[in-house]
LOMI-381794 format. One line per field, with one value per residue (C-alpha): residue number from 1; residue in three letters; x, y, z. Coordinates in steps of 0.02 Angstrom, whole numbers, plus 50000, padded with zeros to 5 digits. Example, Ala and Ser with C-alpha at 12.3 -4.5 7.8 and 13.67 -1.06 7.14 Angstrom:
BEGIN
k	c(1, 2);
r	c(ALA, SER);
u	c(50615, 50684);
v	c(49775, 49947);
w	c(50390, 50357);
END
This chain:
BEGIN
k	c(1, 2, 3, 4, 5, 6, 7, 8, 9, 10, 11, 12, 13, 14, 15, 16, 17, 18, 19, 20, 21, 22, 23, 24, 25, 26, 27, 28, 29, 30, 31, 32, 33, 34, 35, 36, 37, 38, 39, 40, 41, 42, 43, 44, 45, 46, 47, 48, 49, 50, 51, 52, 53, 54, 55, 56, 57, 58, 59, 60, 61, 62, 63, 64, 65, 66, 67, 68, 69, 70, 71, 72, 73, 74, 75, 76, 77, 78, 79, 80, 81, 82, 83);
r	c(UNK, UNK, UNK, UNK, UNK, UNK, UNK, UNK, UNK, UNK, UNK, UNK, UNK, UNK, UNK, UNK, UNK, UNK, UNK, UNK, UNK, UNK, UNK, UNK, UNK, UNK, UNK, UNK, UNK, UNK, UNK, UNK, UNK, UNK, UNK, UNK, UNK, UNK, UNK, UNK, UNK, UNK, UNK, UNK, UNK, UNK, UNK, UNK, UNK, UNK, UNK, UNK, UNK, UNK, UNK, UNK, UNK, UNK, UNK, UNK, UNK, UNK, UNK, UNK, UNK, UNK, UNK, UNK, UNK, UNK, UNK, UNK, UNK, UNK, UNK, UNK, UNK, UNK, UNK, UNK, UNK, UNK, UNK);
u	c(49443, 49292, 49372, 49545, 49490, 49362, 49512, 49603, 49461, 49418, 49567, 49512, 49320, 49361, 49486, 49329, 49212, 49336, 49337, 49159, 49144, 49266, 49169, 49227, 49277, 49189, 49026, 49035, 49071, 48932, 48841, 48996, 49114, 49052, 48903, 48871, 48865, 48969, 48895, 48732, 48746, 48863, 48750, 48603, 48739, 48677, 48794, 48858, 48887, 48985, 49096, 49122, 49189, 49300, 49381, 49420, 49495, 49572, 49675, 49605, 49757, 49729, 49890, 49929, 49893, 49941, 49908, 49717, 49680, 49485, 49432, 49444, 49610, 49566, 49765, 49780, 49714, 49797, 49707, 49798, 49739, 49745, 49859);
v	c(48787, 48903, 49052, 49013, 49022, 49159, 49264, 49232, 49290, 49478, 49554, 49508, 49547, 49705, 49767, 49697, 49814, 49995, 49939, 49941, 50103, 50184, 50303, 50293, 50472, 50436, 50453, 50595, 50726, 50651, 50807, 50925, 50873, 50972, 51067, 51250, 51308, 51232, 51316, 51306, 51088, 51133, 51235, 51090, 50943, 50875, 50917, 50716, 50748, 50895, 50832, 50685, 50779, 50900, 50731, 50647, 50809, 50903, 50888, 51028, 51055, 51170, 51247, 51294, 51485, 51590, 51522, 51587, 51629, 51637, 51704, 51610, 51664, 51581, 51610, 51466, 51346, 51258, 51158, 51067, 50953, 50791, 50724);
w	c(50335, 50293, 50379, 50288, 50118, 50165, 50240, 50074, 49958, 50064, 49973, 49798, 49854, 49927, 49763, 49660, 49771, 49729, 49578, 49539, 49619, 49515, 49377, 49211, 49157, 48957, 49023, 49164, 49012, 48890, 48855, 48930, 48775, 48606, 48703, 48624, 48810, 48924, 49074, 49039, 49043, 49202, 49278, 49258, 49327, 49508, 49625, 49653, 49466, 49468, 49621, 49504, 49376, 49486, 49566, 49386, 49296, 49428, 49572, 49712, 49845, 49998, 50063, 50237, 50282, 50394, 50591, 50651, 50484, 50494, 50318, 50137, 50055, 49867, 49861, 49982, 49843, 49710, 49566, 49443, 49307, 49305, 49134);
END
């Protein structure tokens, strides 16, 4: 009977658990929003902070290039924002 209602409850626990993962957008741009120099406060962000950022305003979308393509083409890569 254990089991049962334990095997009912993993679905709630686990939405519960992404949910309290999620990061609230508000504060990842306290200091960013109003800030004299932008990319100064960027340039000071930890890097989990900027990736943070990047995944909550933008959407990053590599497209396919050519086949054996061994070199960056920044043409490959579309970023949109997120509305």
């Amino acid at each position: 009977m254990l089991e049962r209602i334990t095997a009912k409850l993993r679905p709630q626990l686990a939405d519960a658990e992404a949910r309290s993962r999620r990061v609230e957008p508000a504060p990842l741009l306290d200091g960013l929003v109003g800030a004299a120099d932008v990319r100064a406060v960027w340039d000071g962000l930890s890097l989990s902070r900027r990736r943070a950022l990047v995944n909550a305003l933008l959407t990053v979308i590599l497209n396919r290039t050519g086949q054996g393509a061994r070199t960056f083409d920044p043409e490959a890569v579309t970023i949109e924002w997120r509305l």
